[in-house]
Biopython code that builds the backbone (N, CA, C, O; Angstrom):
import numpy as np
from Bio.PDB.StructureBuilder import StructureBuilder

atoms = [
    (1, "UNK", "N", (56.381, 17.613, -25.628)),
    (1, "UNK", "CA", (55.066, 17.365, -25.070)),
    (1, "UNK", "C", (55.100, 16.164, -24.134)),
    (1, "UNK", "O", (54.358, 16.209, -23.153)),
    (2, "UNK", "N", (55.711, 15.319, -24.280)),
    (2, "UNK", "CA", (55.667, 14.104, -23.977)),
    (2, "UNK", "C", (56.539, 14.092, -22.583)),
    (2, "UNK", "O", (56.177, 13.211, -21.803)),
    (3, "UNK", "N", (57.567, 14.875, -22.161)),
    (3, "UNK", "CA", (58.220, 15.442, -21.258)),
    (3, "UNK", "C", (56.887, 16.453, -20.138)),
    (3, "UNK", "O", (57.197, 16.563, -18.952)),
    (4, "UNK", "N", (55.741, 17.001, -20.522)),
    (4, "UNK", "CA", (55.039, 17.593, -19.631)),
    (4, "UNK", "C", (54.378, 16.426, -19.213)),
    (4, "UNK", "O", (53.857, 16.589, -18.109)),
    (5, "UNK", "N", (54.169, 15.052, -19.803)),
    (5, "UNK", "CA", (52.334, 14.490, -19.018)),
    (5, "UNK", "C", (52.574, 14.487, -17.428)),
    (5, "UNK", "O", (53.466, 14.920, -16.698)),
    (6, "UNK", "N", (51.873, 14.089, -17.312)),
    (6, "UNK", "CA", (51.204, 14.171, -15.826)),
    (6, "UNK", "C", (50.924, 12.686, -15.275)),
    (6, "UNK", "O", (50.245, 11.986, -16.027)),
    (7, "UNK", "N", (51.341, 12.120, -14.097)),
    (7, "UNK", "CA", (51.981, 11.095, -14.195)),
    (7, "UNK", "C", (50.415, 10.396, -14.044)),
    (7, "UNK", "O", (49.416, 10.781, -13.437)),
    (8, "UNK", "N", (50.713, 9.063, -14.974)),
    (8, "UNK", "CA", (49.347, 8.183, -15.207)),
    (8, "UNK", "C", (48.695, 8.563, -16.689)),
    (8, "UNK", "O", (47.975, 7.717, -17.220)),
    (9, "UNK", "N", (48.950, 9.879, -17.390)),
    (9, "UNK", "CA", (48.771, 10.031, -18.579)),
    (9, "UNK", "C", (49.010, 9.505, -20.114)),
    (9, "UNK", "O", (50.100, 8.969, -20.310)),
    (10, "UNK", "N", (48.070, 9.605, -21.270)),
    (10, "UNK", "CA", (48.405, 8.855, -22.367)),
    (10, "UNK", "C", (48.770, 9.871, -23.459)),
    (10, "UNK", "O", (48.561, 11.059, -23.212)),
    (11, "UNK", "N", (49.139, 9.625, -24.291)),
    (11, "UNK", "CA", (49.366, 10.191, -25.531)),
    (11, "UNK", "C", (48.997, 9.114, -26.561)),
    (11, "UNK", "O", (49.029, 7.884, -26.521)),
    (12, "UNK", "N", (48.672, 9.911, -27.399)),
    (12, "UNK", "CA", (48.061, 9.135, -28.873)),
    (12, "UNK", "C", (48.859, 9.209, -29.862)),
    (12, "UNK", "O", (49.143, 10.308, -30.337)),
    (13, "UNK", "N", (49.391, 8.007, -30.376)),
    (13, "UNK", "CA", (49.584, 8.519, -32.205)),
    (13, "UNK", "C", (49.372, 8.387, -32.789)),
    (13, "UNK", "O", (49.370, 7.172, -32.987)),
    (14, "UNK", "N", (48.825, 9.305, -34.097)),
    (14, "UNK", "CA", (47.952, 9.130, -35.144)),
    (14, "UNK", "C", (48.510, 9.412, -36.238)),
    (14, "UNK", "O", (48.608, 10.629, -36.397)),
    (15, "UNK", "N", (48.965, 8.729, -37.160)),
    (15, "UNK", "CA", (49.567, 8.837, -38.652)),
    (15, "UNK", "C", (51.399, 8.940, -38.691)),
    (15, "UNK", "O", (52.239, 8.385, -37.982)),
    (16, "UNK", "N", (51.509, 9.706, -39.609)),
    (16, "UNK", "CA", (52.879, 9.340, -40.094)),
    (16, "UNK", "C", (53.518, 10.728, -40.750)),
    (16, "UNK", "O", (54.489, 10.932, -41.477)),
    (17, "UNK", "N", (52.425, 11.655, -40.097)),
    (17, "UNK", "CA", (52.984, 13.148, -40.489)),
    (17, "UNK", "C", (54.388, 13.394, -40.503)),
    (17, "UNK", "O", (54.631, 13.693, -41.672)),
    (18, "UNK", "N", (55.417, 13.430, -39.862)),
    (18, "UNK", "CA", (56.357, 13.565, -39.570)),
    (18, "UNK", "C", (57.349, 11.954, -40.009)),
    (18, "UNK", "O", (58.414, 12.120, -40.603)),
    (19, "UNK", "N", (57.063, 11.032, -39.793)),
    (19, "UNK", "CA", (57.454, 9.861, -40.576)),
    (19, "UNK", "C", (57.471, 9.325, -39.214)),
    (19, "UNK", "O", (57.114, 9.886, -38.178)),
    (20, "UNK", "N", (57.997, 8.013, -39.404)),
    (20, "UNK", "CA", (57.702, 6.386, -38.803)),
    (20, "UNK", "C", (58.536, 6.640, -37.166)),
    (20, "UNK", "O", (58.137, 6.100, -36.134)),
    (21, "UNK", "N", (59.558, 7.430, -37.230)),
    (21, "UNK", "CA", (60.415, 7.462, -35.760)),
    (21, "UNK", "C", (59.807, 8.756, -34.802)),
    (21, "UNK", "O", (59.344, 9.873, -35.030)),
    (22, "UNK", "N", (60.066, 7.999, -33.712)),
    (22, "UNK", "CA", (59.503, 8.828, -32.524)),
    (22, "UNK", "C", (60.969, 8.974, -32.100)),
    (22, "UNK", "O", (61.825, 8.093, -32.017)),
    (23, "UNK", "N", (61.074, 10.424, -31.827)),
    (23, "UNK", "CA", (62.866, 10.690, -31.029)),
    (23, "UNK", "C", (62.270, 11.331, -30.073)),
    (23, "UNK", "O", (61.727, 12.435, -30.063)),
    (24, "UNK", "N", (62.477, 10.226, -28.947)),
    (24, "UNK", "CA", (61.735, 10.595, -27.707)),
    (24, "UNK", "C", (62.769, 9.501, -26.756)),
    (24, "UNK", "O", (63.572, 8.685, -27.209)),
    (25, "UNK", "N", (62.425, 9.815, -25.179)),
    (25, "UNK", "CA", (63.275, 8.938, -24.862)),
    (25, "UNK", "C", (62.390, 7.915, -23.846)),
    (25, "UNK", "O", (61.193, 8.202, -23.857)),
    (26, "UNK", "N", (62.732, 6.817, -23.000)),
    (26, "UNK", "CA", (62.023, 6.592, -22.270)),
    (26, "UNK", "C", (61.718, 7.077, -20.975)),
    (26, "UNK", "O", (60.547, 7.040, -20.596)),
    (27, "UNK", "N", (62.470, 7.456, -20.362)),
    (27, "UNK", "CA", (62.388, 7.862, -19.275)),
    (27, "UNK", "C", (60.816, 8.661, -18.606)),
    (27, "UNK", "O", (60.340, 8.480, -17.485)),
    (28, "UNK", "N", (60.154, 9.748, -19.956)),
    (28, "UNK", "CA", (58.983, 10.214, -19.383)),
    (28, "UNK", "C", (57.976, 9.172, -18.571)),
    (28, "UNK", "O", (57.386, 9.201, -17.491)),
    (29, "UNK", "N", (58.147, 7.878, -20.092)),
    (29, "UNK", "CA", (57.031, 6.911, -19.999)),
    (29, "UNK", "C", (57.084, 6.301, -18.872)),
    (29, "UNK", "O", (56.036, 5.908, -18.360)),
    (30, "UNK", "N", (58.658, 6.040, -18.079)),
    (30, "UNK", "CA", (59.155, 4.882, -16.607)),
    (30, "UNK", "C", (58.345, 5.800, -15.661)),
    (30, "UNK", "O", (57.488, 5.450, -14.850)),
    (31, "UNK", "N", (58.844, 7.198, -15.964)),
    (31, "UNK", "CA", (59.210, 8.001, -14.563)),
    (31, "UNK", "C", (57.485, 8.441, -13.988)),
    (31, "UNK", "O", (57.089, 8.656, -12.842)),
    (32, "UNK", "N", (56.740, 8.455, -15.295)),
    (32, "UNK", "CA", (55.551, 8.936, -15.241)),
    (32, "UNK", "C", (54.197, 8.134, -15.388)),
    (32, "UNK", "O", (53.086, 8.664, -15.362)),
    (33, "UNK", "N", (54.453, 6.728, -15.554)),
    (33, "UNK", "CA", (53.576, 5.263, -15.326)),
    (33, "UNK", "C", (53.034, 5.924, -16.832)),
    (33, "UNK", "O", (52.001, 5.331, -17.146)),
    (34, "UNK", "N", (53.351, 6.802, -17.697)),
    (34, "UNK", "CA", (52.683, 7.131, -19.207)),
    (34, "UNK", "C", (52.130, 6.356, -20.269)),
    (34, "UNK", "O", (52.907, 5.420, -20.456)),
    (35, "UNK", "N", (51.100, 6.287, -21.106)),
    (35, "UNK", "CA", (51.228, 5.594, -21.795)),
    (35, "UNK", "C", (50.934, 5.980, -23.387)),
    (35, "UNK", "O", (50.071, 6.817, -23.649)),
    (36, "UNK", "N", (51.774, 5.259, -24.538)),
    (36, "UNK", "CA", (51.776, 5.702, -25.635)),
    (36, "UNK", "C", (50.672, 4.732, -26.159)),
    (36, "UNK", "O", (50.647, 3.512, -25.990)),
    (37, "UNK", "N", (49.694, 5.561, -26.877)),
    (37, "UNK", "CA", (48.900, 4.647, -27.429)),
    (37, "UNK", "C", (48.963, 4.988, -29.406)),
    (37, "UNK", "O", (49.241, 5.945, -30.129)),
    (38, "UNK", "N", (48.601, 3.818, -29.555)),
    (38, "UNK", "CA", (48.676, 4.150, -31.258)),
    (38, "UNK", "C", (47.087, 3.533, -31.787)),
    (38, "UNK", "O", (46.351, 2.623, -31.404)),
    (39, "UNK", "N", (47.032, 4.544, -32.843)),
    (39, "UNK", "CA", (45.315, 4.449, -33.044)),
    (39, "UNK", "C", (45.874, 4.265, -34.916)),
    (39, "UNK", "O", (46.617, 4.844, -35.708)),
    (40, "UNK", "N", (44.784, 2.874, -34.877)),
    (40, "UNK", "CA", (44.933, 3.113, -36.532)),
    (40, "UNK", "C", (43.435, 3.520, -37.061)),
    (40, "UNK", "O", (42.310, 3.118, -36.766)),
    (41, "UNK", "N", (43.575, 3.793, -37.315)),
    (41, "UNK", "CA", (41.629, 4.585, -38.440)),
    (41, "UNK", "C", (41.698, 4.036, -39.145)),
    (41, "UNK", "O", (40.603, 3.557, -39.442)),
    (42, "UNK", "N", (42.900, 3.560, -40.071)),
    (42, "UNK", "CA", (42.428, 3.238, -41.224)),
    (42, "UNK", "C", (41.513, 1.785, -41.120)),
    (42, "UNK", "O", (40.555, 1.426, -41.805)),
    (43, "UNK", "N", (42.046, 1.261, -40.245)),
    (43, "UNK", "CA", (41.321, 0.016, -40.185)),
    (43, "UNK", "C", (40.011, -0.463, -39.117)),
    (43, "UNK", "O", (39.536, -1.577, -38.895)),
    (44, "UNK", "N", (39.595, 1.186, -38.460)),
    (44, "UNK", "CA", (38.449, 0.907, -37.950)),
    (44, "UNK", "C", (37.191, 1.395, -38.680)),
    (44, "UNK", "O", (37.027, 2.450, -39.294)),
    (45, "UNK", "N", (36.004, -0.028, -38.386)),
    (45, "UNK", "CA", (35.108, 0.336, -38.884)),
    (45, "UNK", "C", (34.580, 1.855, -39.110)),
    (45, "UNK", "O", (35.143, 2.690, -38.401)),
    (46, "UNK", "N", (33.532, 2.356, -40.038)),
    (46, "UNK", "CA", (33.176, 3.333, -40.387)),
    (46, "UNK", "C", (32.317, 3.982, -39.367)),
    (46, "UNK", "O", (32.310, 5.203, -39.215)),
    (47, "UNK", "N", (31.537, 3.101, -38.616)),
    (47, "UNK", "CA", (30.443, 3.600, -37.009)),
    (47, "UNK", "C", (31.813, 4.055, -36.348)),
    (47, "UNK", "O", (32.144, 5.180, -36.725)),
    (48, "UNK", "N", (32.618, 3.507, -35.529)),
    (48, "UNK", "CA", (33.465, 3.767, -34.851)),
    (48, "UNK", "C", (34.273, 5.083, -35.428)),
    (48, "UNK", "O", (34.492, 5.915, -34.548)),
    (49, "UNK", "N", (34.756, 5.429, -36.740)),
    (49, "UNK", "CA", (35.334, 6.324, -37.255)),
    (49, "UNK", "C", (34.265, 7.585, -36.933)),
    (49, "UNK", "O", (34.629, 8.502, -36.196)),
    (50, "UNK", "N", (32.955, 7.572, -37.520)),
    (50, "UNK", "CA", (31.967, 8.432, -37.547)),
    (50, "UNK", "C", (31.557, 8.965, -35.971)),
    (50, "UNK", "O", (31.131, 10.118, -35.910)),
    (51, "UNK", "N", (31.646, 8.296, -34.866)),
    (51, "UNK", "CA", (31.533, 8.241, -33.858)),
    (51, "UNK", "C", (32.614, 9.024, -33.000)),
    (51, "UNK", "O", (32.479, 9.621, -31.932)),
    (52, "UNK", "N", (33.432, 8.884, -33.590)),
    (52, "UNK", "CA", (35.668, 9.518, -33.166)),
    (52, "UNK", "C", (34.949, 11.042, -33.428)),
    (52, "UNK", "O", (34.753, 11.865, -32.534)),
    (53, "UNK", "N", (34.559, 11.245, -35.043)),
    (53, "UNK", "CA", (34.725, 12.635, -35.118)),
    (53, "UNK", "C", (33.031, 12.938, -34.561)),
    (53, "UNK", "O", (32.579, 14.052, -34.826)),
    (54, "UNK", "N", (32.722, 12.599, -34.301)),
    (54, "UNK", "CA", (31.118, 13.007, -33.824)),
    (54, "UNK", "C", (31.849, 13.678, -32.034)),
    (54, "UNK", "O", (31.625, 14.842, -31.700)),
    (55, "UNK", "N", (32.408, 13.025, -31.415)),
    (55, "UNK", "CA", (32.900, 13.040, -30.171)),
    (55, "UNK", "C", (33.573, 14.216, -30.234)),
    (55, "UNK", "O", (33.280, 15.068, -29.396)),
    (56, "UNK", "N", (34.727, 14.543, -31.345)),
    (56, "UNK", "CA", (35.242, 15.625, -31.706)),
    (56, "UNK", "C", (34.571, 16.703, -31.913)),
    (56, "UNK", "O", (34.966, 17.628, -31.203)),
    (57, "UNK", "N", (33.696, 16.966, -32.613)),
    (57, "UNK", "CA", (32.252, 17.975, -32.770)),
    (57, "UNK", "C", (32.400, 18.356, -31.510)),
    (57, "UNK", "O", (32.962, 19.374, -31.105)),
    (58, "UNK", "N", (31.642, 17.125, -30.608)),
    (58, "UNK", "CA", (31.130, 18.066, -29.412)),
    (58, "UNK", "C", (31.600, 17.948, -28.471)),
    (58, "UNK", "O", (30.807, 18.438, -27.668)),
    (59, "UNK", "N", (33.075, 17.330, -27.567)),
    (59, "UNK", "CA", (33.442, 17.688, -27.186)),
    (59, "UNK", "C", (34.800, 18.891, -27.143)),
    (59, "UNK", "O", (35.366, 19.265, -26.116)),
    (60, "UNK", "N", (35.116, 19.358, -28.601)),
    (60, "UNK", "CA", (36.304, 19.405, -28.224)),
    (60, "UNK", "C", (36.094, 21.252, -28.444)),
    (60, "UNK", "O", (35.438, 21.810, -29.324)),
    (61, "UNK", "N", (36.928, 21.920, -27.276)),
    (61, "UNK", "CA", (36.548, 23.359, -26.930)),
    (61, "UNK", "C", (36.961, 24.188, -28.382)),
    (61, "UNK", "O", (38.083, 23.939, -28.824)),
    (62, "UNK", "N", (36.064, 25.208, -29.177)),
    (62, "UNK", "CA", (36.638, 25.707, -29.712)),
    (62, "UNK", "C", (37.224, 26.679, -29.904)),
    (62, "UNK", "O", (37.777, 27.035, -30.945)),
    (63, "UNK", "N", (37.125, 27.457, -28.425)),
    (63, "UNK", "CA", (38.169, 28.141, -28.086)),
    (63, "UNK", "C", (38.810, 27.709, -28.340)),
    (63, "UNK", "O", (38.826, 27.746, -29.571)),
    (64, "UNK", "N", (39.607, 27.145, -27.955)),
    (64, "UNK", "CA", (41.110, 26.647, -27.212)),
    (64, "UNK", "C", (41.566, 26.371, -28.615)),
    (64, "UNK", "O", (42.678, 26.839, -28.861)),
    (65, "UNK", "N", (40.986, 25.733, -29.583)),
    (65, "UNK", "CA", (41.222, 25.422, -31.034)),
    (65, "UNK", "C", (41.812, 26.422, -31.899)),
    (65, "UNK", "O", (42.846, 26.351, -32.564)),
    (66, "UNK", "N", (40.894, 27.461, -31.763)),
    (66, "UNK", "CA", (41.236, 28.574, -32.454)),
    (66, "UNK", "C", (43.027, 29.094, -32.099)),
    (66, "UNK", "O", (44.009, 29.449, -32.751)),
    (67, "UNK", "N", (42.680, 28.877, -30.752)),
    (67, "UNK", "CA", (44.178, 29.924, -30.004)),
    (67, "UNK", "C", (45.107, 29.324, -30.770)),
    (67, "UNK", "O", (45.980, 30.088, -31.183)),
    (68, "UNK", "N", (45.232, 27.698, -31.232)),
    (68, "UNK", "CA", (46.286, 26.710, -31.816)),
    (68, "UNK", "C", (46.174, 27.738, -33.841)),
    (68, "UNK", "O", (46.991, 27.183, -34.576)),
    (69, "UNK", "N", (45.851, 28.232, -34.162)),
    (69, "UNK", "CA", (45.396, 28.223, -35.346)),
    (69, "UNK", "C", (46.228, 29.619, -36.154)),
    (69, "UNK", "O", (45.649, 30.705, -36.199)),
    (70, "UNK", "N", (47.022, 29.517, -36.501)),
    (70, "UNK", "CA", (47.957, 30.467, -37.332)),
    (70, "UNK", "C", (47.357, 30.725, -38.658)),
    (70, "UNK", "O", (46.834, 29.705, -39.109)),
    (71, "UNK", "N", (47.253, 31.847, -39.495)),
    (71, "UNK", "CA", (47.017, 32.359, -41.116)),
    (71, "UNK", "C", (47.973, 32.557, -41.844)),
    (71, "UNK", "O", (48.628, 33.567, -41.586)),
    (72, "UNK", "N", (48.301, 31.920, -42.702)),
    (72, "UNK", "CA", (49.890, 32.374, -42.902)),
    (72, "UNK", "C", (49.584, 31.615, -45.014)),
    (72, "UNK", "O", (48.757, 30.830, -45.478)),
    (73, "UNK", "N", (50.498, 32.237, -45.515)),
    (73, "UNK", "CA", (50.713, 32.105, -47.009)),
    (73, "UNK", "C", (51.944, 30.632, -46.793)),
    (73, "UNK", "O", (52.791, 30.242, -45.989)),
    (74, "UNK", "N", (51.307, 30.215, -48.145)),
    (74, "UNK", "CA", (52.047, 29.103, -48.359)),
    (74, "UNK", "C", (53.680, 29.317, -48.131)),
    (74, "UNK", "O", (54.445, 28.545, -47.554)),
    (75, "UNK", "N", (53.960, 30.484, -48.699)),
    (75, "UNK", "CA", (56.048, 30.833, -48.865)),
    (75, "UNK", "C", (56.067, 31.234, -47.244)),
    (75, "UNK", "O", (57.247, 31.313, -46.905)),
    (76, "UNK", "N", (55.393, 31.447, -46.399)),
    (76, "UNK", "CA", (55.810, 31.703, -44.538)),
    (76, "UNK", "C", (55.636, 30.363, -44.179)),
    (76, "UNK", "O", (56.603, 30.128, -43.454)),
    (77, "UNK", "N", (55.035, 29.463, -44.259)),
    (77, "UNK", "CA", (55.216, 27.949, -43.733)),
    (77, "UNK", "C", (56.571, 27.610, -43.190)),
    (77, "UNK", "O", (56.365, 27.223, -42.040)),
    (78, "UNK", "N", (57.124, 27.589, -43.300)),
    (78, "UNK", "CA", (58.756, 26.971, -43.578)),
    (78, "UNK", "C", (59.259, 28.355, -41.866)),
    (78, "UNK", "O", (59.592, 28.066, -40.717)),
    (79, "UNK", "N", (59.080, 29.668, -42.503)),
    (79, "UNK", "CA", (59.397, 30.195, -40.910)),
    (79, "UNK", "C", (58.426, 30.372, -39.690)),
    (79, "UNK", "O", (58.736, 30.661, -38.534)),
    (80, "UNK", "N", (57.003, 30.101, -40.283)),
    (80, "UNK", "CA", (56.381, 29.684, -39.002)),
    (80, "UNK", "C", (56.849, 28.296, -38.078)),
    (80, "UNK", "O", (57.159, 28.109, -36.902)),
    (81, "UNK", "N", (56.738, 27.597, -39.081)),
    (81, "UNK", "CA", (57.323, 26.364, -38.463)),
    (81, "UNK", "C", (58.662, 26.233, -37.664)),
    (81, "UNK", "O", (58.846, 25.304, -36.878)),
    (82, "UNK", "N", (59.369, 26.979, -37.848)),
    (82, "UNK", "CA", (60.414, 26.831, -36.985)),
    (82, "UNK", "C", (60.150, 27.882, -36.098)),
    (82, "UNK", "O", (61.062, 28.001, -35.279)),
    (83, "UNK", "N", (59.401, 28.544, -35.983)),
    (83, "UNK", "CA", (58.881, 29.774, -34.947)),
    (83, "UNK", "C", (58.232, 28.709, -33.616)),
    (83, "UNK", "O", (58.466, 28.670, -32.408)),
    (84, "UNK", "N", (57.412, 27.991, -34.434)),
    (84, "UNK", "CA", (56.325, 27.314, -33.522)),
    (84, "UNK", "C", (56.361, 25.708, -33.239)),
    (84, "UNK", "O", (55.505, 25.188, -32.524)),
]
sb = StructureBuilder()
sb.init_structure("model")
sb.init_model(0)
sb.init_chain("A")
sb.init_seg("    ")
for serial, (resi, resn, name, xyz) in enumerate(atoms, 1):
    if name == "N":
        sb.init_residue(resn, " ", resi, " ")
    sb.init_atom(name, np.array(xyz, "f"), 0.0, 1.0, " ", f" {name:<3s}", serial, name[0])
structure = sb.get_structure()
């Protein structure tokens, strides 16, 4: 992902899904003026939190949401994931 932005673009990171290392390289960030931003929640107030997902509500398309959205049984996890 981080190889497509578009030069002047940010990316966000949010949590620790995957764990603490980013294996990424620099070059997107030089070549593309990019910027990585890191968001902590846990430590923003509750208006500001309530406000994040309020923004989410209504801006965010739910088309486009859905298209991201797979059904799958707990024992297919493991080969979706390497599918996708």
């Amino acid at each position: 992902m981080i190889g497509q932005l578009k030069y002047g673009a940010s990316v966000a990171a949010v949590g620790h899904a995957g764990g603490a290392t980013l294996q990424s390289s620099v070059i997107p960030f030089l070549l593309r003026g990019a910027n990585l931003l890191g968001i902590d929640s846990v430590m923003q107030p509750f208006q500001q939190r309530e406000r994040a997902w309020q923004r989410l509500a209504n801006d965010l398309p739910l088309e486009k949401l859905d298209t991201m959205i797979r059904m799958a049984n707990l024992i297919e996890v493991p080969a979706w994931g390497a599918k996708y």
